[in-house]
NUBALO-400267 format. One line per 3 residues: number of its first residue (from 1); for each residue x, y, z of C-alpha. Coordinates in steps of 0.02 Angstrom, whole numbers, plus 50000, padded with zeros to 5 digits. Example, Ala and Ser with C-alpha at 12.3 -4.5 7.8 and 13.67 -1.06 7.14 Angstrom:
# residues 2
1	50615:49775:50390 | 50684:49947:50357
***
This chain:
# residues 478
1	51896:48829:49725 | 51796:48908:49568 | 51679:49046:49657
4	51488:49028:49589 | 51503:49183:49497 | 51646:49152:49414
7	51555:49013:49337 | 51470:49042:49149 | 51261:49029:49148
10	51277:48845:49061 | 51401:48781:49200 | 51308:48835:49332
13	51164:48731:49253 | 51280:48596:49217 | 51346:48613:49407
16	51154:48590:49483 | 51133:48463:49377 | 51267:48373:49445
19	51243:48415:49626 | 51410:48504:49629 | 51287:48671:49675
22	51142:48689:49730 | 50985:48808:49665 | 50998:48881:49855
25	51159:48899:49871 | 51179:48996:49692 | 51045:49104:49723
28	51116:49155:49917 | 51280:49197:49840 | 51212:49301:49689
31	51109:49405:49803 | 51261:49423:49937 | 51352:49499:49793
34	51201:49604:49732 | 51218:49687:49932 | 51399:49728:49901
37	51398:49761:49747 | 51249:49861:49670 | 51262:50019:49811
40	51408:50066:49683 | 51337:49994:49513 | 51139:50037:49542
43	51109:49909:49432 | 50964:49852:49526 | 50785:49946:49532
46	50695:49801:49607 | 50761:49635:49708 | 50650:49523:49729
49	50751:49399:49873 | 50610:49301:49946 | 50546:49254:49770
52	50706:49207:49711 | 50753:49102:49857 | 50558:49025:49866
55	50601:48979:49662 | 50779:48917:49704 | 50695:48791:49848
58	50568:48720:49752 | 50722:48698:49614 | 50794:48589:49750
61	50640:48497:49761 | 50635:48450:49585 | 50805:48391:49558
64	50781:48276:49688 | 50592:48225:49601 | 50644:48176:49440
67	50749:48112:49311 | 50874:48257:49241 | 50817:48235:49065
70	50644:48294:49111 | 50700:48435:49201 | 50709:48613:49121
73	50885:48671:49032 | 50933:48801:49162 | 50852:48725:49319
76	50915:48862:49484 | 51005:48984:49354 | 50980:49172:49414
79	50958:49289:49308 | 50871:49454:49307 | 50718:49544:49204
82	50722:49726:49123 | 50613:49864:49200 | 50530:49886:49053
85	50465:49703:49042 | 50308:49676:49153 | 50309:49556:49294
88	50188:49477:49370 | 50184:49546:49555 | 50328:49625:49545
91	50337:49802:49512 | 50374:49873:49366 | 50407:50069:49358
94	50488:50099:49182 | 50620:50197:49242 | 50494:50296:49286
97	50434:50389:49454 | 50267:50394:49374 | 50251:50206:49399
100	50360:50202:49555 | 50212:50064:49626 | 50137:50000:49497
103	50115:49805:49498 | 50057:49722:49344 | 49938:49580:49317
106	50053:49454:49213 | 50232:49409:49134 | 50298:49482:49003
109	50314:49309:48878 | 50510:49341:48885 | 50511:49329:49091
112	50387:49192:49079 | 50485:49083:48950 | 50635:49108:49060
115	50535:49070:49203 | 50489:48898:49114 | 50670:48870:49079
118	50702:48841:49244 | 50798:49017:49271 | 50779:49116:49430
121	50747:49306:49432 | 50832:49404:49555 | 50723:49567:49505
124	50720:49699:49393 | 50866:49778:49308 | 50878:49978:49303
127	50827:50078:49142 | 50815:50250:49083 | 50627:50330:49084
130	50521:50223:48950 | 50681:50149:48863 | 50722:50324:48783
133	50892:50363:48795 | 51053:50243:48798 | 51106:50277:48949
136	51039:50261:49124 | 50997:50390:49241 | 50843:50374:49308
139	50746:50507:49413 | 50785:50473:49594 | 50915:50347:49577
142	51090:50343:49576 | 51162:50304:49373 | 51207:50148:49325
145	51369:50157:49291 | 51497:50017:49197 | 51570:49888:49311
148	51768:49921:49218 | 51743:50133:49275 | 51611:50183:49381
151	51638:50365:49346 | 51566:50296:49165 | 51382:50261:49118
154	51329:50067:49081 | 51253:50136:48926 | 51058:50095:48894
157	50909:50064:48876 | 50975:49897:48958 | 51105:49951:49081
160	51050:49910:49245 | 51061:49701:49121 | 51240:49741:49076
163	51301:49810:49235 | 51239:49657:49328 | 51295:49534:49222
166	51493:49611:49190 | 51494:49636:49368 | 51452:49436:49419
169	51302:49469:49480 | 51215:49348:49381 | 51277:49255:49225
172	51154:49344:49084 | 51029:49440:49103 | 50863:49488:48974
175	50869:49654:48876 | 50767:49742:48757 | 50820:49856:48603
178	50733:49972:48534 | 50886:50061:48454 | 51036:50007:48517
181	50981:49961:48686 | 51069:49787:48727 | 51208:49816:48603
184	51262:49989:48689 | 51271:49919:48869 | 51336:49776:48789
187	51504:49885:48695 | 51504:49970:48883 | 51520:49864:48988
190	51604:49724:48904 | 51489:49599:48837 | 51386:49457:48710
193	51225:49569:48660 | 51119:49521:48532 | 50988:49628:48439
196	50865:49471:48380 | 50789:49479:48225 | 50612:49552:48229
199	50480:49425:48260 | 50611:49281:48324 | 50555:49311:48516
202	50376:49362:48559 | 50356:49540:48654 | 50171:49481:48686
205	50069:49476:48776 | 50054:49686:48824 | 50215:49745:48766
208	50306:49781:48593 | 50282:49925:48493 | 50159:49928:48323
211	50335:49924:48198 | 50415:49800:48288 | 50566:49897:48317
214	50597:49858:48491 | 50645:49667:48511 | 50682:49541:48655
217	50862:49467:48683 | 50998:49425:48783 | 51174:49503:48874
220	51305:49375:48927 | 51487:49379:48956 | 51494:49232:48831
223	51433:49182:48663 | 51358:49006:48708 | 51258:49085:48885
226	51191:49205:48748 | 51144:49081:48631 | 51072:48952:48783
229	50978:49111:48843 | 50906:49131:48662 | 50851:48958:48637
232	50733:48997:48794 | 50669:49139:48722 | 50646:49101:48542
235	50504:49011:48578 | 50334:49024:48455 | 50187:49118:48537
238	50028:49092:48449 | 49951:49291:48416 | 50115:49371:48384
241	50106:49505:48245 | 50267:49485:48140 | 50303:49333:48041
244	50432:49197:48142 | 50579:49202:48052 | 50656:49033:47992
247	50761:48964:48104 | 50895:48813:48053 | 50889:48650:48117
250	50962:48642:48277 | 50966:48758:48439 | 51065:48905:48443
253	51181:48824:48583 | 51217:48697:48470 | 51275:48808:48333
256	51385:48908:48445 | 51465:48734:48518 | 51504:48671:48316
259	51560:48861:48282 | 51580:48834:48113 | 51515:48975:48016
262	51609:48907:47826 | 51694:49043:47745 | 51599:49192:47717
265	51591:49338:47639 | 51590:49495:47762 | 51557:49669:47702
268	51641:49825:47831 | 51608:49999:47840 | 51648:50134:47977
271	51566:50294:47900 | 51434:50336:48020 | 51264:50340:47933
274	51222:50503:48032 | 51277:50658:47968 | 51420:50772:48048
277	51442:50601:48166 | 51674:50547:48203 | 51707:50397:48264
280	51855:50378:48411 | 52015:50308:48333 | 51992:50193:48503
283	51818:50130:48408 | 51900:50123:48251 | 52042:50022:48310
286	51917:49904:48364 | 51823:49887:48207 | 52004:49846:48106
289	52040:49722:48228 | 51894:49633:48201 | 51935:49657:47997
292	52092:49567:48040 | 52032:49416:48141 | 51891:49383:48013
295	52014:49378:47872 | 52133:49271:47974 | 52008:49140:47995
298	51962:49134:47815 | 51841:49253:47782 | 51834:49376:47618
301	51828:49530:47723 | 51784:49702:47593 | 51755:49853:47631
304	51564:49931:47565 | 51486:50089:47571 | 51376:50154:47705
307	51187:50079:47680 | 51121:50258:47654 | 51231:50411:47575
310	51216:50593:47664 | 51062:50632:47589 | 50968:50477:47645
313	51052:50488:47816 | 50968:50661:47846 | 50810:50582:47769
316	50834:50436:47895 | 50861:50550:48031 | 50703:50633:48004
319	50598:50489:48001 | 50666:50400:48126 | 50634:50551:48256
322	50450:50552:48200 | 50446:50348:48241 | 50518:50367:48420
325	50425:50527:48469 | 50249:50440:48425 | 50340:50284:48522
328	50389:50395:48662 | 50187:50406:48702 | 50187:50206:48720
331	50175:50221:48903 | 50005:50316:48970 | 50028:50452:49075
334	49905:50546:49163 | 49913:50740:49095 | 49920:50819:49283
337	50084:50687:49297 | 50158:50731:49133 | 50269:50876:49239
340	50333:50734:49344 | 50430:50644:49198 | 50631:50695:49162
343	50649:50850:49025 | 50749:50733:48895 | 50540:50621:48908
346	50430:50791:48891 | 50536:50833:48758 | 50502:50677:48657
349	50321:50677:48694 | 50297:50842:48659 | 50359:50812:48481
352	50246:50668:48461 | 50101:50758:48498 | 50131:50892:48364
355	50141:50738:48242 | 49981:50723:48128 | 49929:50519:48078
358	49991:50557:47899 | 50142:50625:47966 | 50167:50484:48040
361	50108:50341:47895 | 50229:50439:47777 | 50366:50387:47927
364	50331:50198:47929 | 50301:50197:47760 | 50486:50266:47726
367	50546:50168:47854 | 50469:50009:47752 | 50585:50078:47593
370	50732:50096:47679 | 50722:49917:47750 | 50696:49837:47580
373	50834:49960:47497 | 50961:49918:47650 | 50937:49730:47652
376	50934:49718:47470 | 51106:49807:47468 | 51173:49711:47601
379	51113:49542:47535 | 51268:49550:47409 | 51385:49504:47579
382	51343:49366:47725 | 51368:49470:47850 | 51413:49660:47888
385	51559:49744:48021 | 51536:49904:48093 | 51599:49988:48241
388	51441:49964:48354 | 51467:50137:48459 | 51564:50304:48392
391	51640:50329:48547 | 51715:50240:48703 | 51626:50227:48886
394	51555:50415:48904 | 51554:50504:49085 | 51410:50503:49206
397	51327:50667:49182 | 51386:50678:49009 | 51222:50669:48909
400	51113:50767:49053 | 51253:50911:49073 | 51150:51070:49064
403	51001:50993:49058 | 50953:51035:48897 | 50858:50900:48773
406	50921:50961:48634 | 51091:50947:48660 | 51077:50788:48759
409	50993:50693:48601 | 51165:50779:48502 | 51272:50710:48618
412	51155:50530:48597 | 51178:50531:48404 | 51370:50567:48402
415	51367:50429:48539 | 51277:50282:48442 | 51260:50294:48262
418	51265:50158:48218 | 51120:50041:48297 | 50978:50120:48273
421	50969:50061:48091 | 50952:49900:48111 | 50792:49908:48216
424	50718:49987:48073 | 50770:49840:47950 | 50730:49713:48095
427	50905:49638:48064 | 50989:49521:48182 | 51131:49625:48250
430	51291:49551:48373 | 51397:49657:48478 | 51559:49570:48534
433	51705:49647:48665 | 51857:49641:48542 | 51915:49786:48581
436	51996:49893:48737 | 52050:50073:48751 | 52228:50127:48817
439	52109:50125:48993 | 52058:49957:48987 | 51889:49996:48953
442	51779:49882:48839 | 51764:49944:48639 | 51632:49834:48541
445	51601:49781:48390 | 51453:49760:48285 | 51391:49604:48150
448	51253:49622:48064 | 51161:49466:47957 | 50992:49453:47867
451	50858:49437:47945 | 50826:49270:48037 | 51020:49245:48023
454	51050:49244:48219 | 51134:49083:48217 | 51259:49114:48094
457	51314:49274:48195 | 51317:49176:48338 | 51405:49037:48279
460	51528:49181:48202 | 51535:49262:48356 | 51599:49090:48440
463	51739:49058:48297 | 51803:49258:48349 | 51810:49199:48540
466	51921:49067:48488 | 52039:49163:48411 | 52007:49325:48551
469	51966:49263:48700 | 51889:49410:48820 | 51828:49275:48950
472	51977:49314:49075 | 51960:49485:49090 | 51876:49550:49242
475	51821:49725:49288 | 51908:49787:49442 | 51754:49772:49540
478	51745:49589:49532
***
């Protein structure tokens, strides 16, 4: 008999909805597996059991109220909630031992919408201190570490998400990225993740960032639970400060189920735009695998140039550091607690504080060029390939070895060149598990579409799984 975990986010739903499992009985088994599992994977900062199993009750009591039509979409689903997304009553630290008890007020609109979906949160999912680096190692907690090598990090800002959903312990999980953050857990650890398009899902009503670089999304082991999760989240909230991008008719689970992209016209490119940045021959194995499943299902797959030569990349570079050190300051911390946070965090904030306002205006304002010059470019091709990390799964203790900031952020920008870019743009960006190294350890791959194109990268995503099914592989922890 089919275990409940081995069971995809939209059959569970389909399961409770057809009494084959019940909300109870899916939410006792993910946390079981939570006990056994998360002492190794620490992808866990906060459980939240007696919630989850008060939600999963009064699921039980609504099945048996109504018709199944009226019910919501993913009625006893668990899921979890990233550490940086507030939660009403639950705590919500950060990553941070700063906010070790602090307790907010109200939901986050992405836990809430979930919430309204019918999905169950087990708790909140580990993350690095304020969403800075991508990878997780918090201050007085164990790493998070990959479910296919736990000697290797789950990547972040969204690892604790990824860890818990390619180990099974629950279907998909939310993440946020602010520059890479669900797409580099997802390459890690195996996984859907999808960077939305800025503006599709609301980051109201506290959170978000004033450029909008930091988005809401999801991290599933398959391209429709993604998609499912999305249409949940893509929800219009009235106040929200970037325009809704235009969505087609349709939800995105519906897309993903037709999978029928038509034949498009897919630009590649594997030159880092970072200067002084290789990529593994493991990641670019990857990349030209993808190249050769696109073309076999029809595409016109060409190869096009970096979206910014050497001299913009340093320009990039620069502007981009004065965006997240400013950003780095988005979380208020009391100045006798400021020699509490991690050295990689003072670092960053002490940057943004030597940062004047016109310093910083020149920054968004460049950042504003560079998105109209990169889309504009990249409009000539449907959709974009890329390697989405430079290297494979790095080592725990690789980033932090010496303790040193500066040489940590190297080791961060030889690790992930290629994401950060499109939170500047606000492009929808994919990151599929097409690839595996000679260790059997996950290599992604990145698409890229203009903005409000989520669908079609979805539904492209789908028409790849077809063709490269990942679904029956299983970390050895499983």
């Amino acid at each position: 008999m089919t275990e409940p975990h081995e069971l995809t986010a939209v059959e569970q739903a389909e399961a409770i909805r057809a009494g084959e499992l019940g909300p109870v009985e899916l939410v006792e088994h993910a946390l079981r597996r939570v006990d056994r599992l998360d002492p190794i994977l620490a992808a866990f900062v906060t459980l939240t059991p007696e919630r989850a199993l008060d939600a999963a009750k009064a699921a039980e009591k609504r099945l048996l109220a109504g018709p199944a039509e009226e019910l919501p979409p993913l009625l006893g689903v668990p899921t979890a909630i990233k550490d940086l997304a507030v939660t009403a009553g639950v705590r919500t630290t950060f990553g941070s031992t700063v906010f070790a008890e602090y307790v907010p007020e109200v939901d986050d609109d992405s836990a809430r919408l979930l919430a309204e979906a019918g999905t169950i949160s087990l708790g909140k999912t580990a993350v690095p201190e304020f969403g800075l680096p991508p990878y997780t190692e918090p201050a007085g907690r164990a790493p998070t570490v990959t479910p296919w090598d736990p000697t290797r990090l789950a990547g972040g800002s969204s690892g604790g998400a990824g860890a818990a959903v390619a180990a099974g312990l629950v279907a998909f999980a939310h993440g946020t990225d602010g520059g890479g953050s669900i797409r580099i857990p997802a390459s890690v650890c195996g996984l859907v993740g999808l960077k939305t398009s800025r503006g599709l899902v609301s980051r109201g009503p506290v959170g978000g960032d004033p450029l909008g670089m930091s988005v809401s999304g999801p991290l599933a082991r398959t391209v429709l639970d993604a998609a499912t999760m999305l249409d949940a989240l893509a929800v219009p909230v009235p106040g929200e400060p970037f325009n809704r991008p235009a969505t087609p008719g349709g939800s995105f689970a519906e897309r993903v189920r037709r999978a029928n992209p038509g034949r498009l016209r897919i630009g590649r490119y594997a030159q880092p735009p970072l200067p002084g940045v290789t990529v593994d021959p493991e990641c670019l194995a990857a990349y030209r695998h993808a190249g050769e499943l696109l073309a076999g299902l029809g595409h016109e797959v060409v190869d096009i140039p970096p979206p910014v030569t050497a001299e913009g990349a340093q320009e990039l570079v620069r502007h981009f550091e004065v965006l997240w050190a400013v950003l780095a300051h988005g979380h208020p911390v009391p100045p006798e607690r400021e020699s509490e946070l991690l050295g990689l965090t003072r670092w960053w904030r002490e940057r943004g504080r030597a940062i004047s306002g016109p310093e910083f205006v020149a920054a968004a304002s460049a950042a504003q060029l560079l998105t109209r010059r990169v889309v504009a470019a990249q409009s000539r091709v449907d959709v974009v390939l890329t390697p989405t990390l430079a290297q494979p799964p790095r080592p725990v203790g690789w980033f932090t070895e010496g303790g040193d900031p500066v040489t940590d952020y190297a080791r961060q920008r030889a690790f992930t060149p290629f994401t950060a870019l499109y939170n500047l743009t606000g492009q929808p960006a994919l990151s599929l598990p097409l690839g595996w190294t000679g260790e059997n350890l996950p290599i992604g791959v990145q698409l890229v579409g203009a903005p409000g194109a989520d669908a079609l990268l979805l539904e492209l995503g789908a028409s790849l799984a077809s063709v490269a099914p990942w679904g029956d592989r299983r970390p050895p922890v499983w």
